[in-house]
C-alpha positions in Angstrom: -26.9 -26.2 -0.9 -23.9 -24.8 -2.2 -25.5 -22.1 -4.5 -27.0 -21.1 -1.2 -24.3 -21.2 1.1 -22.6 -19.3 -1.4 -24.9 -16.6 -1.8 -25.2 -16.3 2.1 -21.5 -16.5 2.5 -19.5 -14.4 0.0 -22.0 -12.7 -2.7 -24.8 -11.3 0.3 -21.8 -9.8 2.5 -19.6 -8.4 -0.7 -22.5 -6.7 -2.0 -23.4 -5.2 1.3 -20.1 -3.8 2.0 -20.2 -2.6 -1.8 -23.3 -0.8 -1.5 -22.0 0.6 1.7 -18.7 1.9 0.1 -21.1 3.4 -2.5 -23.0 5.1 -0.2 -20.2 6.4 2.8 -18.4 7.9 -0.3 -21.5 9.1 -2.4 -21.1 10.9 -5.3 -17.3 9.7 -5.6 -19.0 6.2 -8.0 -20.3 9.1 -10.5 -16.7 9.8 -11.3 -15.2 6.0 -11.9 -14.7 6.3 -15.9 -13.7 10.6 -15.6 -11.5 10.6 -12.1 -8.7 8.8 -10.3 -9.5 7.7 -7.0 -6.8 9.2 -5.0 -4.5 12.0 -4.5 -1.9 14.0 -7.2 1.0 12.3 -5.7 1.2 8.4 -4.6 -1.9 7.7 -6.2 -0.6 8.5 -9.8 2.4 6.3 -8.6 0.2 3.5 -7.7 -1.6 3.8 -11.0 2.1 3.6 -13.0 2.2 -0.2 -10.5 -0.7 -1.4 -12.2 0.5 0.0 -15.8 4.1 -1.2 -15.6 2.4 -4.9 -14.8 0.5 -5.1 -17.5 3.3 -4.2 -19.9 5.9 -6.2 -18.5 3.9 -9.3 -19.3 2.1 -8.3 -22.5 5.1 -6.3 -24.2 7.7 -8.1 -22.5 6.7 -11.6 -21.1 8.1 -11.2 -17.8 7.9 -10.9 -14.5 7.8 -7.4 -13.9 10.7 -7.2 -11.4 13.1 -5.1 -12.5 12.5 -1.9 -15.2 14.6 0.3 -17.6 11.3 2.8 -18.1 12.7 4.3 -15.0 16.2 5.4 -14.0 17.3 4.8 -17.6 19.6 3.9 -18.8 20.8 1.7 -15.9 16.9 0.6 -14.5 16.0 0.0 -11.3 14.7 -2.7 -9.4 11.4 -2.9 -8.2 11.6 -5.9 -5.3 11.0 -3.4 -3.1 9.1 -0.9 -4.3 5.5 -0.7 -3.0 4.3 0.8 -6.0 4.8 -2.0 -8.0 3.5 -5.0 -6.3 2.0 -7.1 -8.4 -1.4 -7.9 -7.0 -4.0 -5.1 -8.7 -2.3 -5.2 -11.7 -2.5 -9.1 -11.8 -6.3 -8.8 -10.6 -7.5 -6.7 -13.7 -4.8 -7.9 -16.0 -7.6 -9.9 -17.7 -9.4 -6.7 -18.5 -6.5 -5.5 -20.1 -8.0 -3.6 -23.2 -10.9 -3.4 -21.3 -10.4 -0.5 -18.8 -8.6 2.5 -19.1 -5.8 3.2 -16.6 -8.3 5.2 -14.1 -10.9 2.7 -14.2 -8.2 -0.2 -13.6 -7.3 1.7 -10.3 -10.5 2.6 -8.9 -11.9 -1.1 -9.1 -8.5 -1.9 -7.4 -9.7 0.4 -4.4 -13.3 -0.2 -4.4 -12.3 -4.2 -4.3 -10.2 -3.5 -1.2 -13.0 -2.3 0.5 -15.6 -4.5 -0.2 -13.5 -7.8 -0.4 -11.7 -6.6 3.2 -14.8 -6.5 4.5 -15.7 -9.9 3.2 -12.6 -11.9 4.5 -13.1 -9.9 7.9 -16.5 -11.2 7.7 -15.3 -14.8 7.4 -12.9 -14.4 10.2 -15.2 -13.2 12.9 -17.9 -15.5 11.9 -15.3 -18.3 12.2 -14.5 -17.1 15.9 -18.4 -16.2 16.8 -20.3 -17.8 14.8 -22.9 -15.3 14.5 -23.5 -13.8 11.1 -25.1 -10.8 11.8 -22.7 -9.7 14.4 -20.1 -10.9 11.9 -21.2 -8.4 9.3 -20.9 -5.8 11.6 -17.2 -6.7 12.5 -16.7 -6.8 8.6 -17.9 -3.4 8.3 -16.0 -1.8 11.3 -12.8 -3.0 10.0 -13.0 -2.0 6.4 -14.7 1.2 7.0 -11.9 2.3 9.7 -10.3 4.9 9.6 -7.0 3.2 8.7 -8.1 2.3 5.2 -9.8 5.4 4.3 -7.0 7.2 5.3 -4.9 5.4 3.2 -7.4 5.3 0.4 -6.1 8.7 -1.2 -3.1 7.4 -2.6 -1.5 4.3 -1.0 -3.4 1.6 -2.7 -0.4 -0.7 -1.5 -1.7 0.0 2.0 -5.7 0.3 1.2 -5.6 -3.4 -0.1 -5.4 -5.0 3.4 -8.4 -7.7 1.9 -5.8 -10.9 2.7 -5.2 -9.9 6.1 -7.8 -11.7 7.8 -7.9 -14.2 5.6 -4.8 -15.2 6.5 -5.4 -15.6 10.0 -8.5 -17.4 9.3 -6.3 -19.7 7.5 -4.0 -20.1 9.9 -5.9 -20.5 12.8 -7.6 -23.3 11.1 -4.8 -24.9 10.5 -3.8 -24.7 14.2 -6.8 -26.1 15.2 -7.4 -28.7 12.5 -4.2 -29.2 11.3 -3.6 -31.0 7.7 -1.0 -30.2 4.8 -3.6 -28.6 2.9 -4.7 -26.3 5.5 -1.0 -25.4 5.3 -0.8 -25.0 2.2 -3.8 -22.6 2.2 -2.6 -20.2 4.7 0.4 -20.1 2.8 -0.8 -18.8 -0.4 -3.1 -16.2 1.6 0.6 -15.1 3.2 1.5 -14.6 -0.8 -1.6 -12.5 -1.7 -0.4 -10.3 1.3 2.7 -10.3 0.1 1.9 -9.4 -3.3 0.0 -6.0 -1.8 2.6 -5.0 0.5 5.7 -6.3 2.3 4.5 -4.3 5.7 1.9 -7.1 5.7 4.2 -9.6 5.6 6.0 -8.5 8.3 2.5 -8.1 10.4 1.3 -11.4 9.6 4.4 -13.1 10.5 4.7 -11.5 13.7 0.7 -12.2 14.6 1.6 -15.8 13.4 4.3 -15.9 16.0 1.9 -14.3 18.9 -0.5 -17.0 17.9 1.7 -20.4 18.5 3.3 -18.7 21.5 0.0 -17.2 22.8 -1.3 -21.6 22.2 2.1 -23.1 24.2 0.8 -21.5 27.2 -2.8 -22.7 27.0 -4.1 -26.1 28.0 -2.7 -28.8 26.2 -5.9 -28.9 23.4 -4.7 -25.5 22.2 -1.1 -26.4 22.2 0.7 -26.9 19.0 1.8 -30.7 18.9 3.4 -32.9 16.2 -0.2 -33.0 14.4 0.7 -29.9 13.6 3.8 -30.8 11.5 2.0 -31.1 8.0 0.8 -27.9 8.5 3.7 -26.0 9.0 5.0 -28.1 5.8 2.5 -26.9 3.8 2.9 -23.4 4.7 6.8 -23.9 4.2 6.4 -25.3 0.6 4.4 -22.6 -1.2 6.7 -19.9 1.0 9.7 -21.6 -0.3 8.6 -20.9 -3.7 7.4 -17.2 -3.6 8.3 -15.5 -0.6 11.7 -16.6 0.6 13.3 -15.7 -3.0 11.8 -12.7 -2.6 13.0 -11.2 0.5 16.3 -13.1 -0.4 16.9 -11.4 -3.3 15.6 -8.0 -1.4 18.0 -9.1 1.3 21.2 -9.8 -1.0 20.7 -6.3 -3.3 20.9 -4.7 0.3 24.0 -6.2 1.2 25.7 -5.2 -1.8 23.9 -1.8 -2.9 21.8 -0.3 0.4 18.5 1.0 -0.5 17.8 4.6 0.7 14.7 6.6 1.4 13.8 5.0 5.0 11.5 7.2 7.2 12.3 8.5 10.7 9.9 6.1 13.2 9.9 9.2 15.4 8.3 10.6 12.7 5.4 8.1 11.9 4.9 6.8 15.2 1.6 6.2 16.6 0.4 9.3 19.2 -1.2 7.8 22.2 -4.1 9.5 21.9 -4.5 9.2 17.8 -6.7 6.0 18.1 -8.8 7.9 20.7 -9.5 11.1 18.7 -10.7 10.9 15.1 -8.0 12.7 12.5 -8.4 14.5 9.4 -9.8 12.0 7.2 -13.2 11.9 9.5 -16.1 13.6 8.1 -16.2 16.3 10.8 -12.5 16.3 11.5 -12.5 20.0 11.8 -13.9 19.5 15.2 -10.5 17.6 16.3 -8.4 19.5 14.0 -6.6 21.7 17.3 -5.2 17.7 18.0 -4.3 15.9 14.5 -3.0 19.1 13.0 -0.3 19.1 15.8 0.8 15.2 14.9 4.1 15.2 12.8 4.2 13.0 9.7 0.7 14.1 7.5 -2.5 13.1 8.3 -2.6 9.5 5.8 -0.4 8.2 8.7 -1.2 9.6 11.3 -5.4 9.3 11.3 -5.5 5.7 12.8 -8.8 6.4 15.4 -9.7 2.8 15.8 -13.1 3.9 17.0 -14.8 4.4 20.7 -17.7 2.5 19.9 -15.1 -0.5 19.0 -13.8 -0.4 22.0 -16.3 -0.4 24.3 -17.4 -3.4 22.0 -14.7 -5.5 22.4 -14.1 -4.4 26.4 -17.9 -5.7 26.7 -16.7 -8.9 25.1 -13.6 -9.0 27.7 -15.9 -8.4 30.8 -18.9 -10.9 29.7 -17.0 -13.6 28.4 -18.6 -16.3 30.8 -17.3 -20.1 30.1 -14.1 -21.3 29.8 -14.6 -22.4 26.4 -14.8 -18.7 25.4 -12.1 -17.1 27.9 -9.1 -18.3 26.1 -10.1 -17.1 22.6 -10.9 -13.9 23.8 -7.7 -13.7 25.4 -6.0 -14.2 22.4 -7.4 -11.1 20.3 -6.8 -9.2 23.4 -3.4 -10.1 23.5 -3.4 -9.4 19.5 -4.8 -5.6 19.9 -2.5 -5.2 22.7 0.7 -6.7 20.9 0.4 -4.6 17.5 -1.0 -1.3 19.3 2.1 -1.3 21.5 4.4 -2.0 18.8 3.0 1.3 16.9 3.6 3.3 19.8 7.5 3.5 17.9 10.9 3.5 19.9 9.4 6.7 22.4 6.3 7.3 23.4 4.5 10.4 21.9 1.4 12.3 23.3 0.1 15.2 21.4 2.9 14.8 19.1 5.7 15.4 21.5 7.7 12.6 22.7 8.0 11.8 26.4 10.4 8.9 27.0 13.5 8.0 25.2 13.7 5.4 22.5 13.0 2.1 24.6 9.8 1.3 23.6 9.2 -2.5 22.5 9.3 -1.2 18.9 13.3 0.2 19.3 13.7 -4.1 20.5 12.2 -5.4 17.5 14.2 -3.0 15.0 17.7 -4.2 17.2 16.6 -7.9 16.5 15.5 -7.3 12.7 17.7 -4.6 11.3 16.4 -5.2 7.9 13.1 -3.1 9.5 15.1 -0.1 10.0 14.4 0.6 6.4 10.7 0.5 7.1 10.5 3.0 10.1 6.9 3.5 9.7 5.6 1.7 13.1 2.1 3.3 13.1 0.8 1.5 9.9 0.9 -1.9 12.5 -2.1 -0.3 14.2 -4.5 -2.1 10.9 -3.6 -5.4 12.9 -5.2 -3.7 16.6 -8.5 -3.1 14.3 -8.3 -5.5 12.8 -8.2 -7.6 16.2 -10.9 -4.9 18.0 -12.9 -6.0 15.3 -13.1 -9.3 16.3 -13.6 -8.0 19.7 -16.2 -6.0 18.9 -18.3 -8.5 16.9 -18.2 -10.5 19.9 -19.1 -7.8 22.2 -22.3 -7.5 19.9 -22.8 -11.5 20.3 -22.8 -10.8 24.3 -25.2 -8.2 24.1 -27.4 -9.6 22.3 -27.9 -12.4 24.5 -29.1 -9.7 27.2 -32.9 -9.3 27.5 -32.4 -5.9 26.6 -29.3 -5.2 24.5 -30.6 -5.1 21.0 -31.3 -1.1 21.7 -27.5 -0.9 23.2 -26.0 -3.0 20.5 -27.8 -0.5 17.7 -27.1 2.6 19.5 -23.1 1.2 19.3 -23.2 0.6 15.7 -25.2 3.7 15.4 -22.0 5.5 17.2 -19.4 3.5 15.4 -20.7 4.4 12.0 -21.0 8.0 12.8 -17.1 7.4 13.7 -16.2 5.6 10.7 -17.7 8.5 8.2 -15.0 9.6 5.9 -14.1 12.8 4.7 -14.5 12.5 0.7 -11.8 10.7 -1.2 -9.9 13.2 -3.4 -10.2 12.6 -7.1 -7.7 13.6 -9.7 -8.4 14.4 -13.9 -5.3 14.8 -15.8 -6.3 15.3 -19.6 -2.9 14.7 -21.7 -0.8 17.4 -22.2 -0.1 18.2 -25.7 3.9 17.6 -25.1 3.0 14.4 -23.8 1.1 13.7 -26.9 4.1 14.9 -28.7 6.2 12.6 -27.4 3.7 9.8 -28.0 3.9 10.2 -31.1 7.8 9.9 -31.4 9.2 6.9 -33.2 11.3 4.5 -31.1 14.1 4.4 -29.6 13.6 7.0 -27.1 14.9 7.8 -23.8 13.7 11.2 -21.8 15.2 13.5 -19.3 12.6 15.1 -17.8 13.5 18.4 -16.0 9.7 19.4 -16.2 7.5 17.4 -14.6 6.8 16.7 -11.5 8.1 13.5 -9.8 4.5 12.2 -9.6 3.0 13.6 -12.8 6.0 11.9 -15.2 5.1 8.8 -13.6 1.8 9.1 -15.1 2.8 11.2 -18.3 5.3 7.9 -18.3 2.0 5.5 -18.7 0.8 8.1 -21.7 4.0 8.6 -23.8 5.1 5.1 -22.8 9.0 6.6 -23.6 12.1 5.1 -21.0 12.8 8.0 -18.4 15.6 9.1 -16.5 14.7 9.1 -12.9 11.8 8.3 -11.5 9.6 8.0 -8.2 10.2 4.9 -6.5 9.8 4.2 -2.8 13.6 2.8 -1.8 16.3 3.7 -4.4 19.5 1.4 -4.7 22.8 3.5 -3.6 24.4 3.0 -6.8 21.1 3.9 -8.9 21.3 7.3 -7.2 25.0 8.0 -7.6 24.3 7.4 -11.2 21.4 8.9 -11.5 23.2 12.0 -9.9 26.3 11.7 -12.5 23.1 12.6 -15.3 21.9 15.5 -13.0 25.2 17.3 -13.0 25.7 16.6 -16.7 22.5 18.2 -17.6 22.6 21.5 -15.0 25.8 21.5 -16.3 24.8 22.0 -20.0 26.9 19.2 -20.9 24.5 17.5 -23.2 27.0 15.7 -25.4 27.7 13.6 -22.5 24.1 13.1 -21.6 23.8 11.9 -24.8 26.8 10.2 -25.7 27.2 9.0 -22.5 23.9 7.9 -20.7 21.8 7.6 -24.2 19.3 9.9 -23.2 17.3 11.5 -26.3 15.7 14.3 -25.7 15.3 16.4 -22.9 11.9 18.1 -21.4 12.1 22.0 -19.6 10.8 24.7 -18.8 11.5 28.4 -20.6 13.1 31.0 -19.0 10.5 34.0 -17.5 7.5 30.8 -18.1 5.2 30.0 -15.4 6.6 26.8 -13.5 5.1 23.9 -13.4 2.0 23.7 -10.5 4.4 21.3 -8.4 7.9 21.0 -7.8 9.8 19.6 -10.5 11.4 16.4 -10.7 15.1 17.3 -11.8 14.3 21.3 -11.8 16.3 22.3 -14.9 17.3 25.9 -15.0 14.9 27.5 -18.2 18.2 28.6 -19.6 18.9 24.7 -20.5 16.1 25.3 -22.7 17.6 27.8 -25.3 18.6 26.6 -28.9 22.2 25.8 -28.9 24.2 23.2 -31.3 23.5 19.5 -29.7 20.2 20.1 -28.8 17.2 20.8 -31.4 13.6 22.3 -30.2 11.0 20.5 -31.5 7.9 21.1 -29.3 7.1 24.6 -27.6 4.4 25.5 -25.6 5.0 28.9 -24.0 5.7 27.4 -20.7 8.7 24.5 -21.5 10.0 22.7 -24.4 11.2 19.1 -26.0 14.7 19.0 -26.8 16.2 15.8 -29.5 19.3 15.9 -28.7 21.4 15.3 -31.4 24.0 12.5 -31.3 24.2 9.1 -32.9 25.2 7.1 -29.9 21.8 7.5 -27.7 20.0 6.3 -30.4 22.1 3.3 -30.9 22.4 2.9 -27.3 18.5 2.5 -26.4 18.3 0.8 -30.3 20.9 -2.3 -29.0 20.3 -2.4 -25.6 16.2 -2.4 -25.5 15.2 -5.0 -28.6 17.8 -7.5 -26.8 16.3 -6.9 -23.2 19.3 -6.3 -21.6 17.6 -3.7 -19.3 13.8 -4.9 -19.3 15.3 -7.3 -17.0 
């Protein structure tokens, strides 16, 4: 019985969503082992997430919370930083050894999509009860166009598998409330957590439409004093895991702000965005005249939710018959609403242009939670609305087929929804190792790098090759007084000053390019002038490739700097 309800349950519908992300993104599974899943850019900082993980605990035995491979010599902390949250790297840590850095990342992604479709499946078979229908809300949710726009490079943002299970978990709890049931919901508000703090937020503030959405229904629905142990439960494993870590997040910002916030203005959503498929539909040249004009880029900003969706889930409004049914409907209706209006932003956009001032419900929240400010990317709430028109939608399916004659109408509405979801192809990235980065590899330890050749991405991934500490680095929120020092190193080394980047900040050697070279295909991280590059006493070539070279620079103190301060883990903090 169990064997089979398992099979019917988890293995049937995670292979089916599987085989359909095999075949939506056909020939992409021919490049698994050779290719990166993902753009040049955030994906190869998503891949550094998963790398810096698995070292902090093998190398280090630690949580990986805090780094000195970046921003040497002072680190940097990575609380906030959505590159490194630890989920995917603690999912394939036990095939550490096993995979190679590529294929670690690319069965991240694939598992997003398949296992969000899974957990989608379990929550609208939980509200419908009708598996088939079920499957289909599964599929319209994890094949959006939300998570395949995200798919070419935000892996925090693609793994959006715990966010229906939490709210299966915690609408079971509401409605058969127990401390286990609590506790349950809890740790799926940690594996959200653990993919990215956006999530957080969204759950919390769908948990909070939930209970006040149940105080104004009749008094079954109401939360009561039953419901006590539950909310314990939830409490305990949340006192544990998440409160220290927005506390800590929260106490760094008090005493050392983190910059790199986006405009909302910016990465708001357009009213007519979830209308009119964007750039990462198949054909989205025939809508290119609209997205195109959207500010932002098209990852954010291609959030069509999906016409055949809607007239799903307005079917399940209009034909919901019995009281039993109206109330839950109302809720998921209340859900879409809530989150779509909330990633309008603080003005209202259409066509890209704003039309009202900044008094939209989102310029409210962002008054009464200034910590959000440093978000200011209200369009990514719109994965809760489809999430939520999923629901709808599988229920709309439910309704029609309980109509004489709406099998035909319920296929020719997946039919439509599928042609909807069809994604333009996921970019892929091969980066064969550079022979400087093999160079530098092959350095003994200690070593500490200035790169002023690289791209921001690209060292990030060179990083995960040459395994070397780095000055700098591509993070997502940078503490104030990392960038002031970081900037003290800058002016050193356009300066030619290299005693003191030495002496001073214990860097090693020192990557750029030669004067009349070709640059680098991107822009540079740091940008060193070529002339940096010529032989001059302090600094000794030691790799040249035509196009940039490897510097040692030459003073005793780096060396004994990175030599005292690493083996004691004073900065691997």
């Amino acid at each position: 019985m169990i064997g089979r309800t398992l099979l019917r349950m988890a293995l049937l519908p995670f292979g089916l969503y599987l085989t359909l992300f095999v075949a939506l993104t056909y020939p992409l599974v021919r490049s698994f082992r050779t290719h990166l899943f993902g753009n040049e850019v955030d994906a190869l900082a998503n891949s550094w997430g998963i790398w810096w993980v698995e070292k902090a605990l093998t190398d280090f035995h630690r949580l990986p919370v805090h780094t000195d491979y970046l921003h040497f010599p002072h680190g940097i902390t990575l609380l906030p930083q959505v590159m490194a949250l630890p989920f995917n790297g603690l999912l394939l840590y036990p095939l550490h050894g096993w995979l190679t850095l590529e294929e670690a990342y690319n069965a991240a992604l694939v598992f997003s999509f398949a296992m969000g479709g899974l957990t989608a499946f379990w929550l609208c078979f939980h509200v419908t009860r009708a598996y088939g229908p079920s499957l289909a809300g599964g599929a319209l949710f994890t094949f959006s166009s939300y998570h395949f726009a995200h798919a070419d490079g935000h892996l925090n943002l693609a793994s959006l598998e715990w966010l229906p299970l939490f709210l299966l978990l915690a609408l079971r709890a509401l409605e058969k409330p127990s401390f286990a049931r609590g506790l349950a919901a809890g740790l799926a508000l940690v594996l959200v957590t653990s993919c990215d703090l956006y999530y957080f937020l969204f759950c919390c503030l769908a948990l909070s439409v939930i209970v006040v959405w149940r105080l104004f229904q009749p008094a079954p629905l109401r939360p009561t004093r039953a419901h006590l142990p539950a909310l314990w439960g939830m409490a305990a494993i949340c006192a544990v895991t998440v409160v220290p870590l927005f506390g800590a997040i929260w106490w760094i910002s008090r005493h050392d702000p983190f910059l790199g916030a986006h405009a909302p203005g910016e990465y708001s959503l357009d009213l007519l965005a979830p209308l009119v498929p964007g750039g990462h539909w198949r054909f989205g040249a025939w809508t290119k005249g609209y997205w195109s004009r959207l500010p932002g880029n098209i990852d954010e900003s291609s959030v069509h939710v999906g016409l055949a969706v809607i007239a799903l889930a307005a079917y399940a409004v209009w034909r919901r018959r019995d009281a039993a049914r109206a109330p839950e409907v109302g809720l998921w209706v209340v859900l879409a609403a809530f989150f779509a209006v909330l990633s309008l932003g603080p003005a209202l956009h259409v066509v890209g242009r704003p039309v009202t001032g900044e008094w939209l419900p989102y310029a409210w929240l962002t008054a009464a939670l200034p910590p959000l400010r440093l978000a200011g990317m209200p369009v990514r709430m719109i994965v809760m609305t489809q999430l939520a028109l999923a629901v709808l939608a599988a229920w709309g399916l439910v309704a029609l087929l309980d109509r004489r004659r709406g099998g035909l109408a319920a296929a020719l509405l997946v039919a439509w929804a599928a042609f909807e979801s069809l994604p333009r192809p996921i970019p892929t990235t091969q980066l064969p190792t550079p022979a400087y980065v093999s160079f530098l590899a092959g350095l003994p330890e200690p070593v500490a790098l200035l790169d002023g050749y690289s791209d921001f991405a690209h060292a990030l991934l060179w990083q995960t090759r040459h395994q070397k500490r780095m000055a700098f680095g591509y993070v997502s929120r940078t503490p104030k007084s990392v960038s002031e020092r970081d900037g003290l190193i800058a002016q050193a080394a356009w300066a030619g000053r290299w005693d003191e980047v030495c002496g001073r900040f214990g860097i090693t050697h020192a990557l750029a390019p030669i004067e009349g070279a070709a640059p680098p295909p991107r822009i540079r991280s740091l940008g060193l002038p070529p002339e940096t590059s010529r032989p001059a006493p302090g600094r000794r070539i030691v790799f040249d490739d035509g196009n940039m070279r490897v510097m040692a620079l030459e003073c005793k103190a780096a060396a004994r700097i990175v030599a005292a301060l690493a083996p004691a883990g004073k900065l691997s903090r």
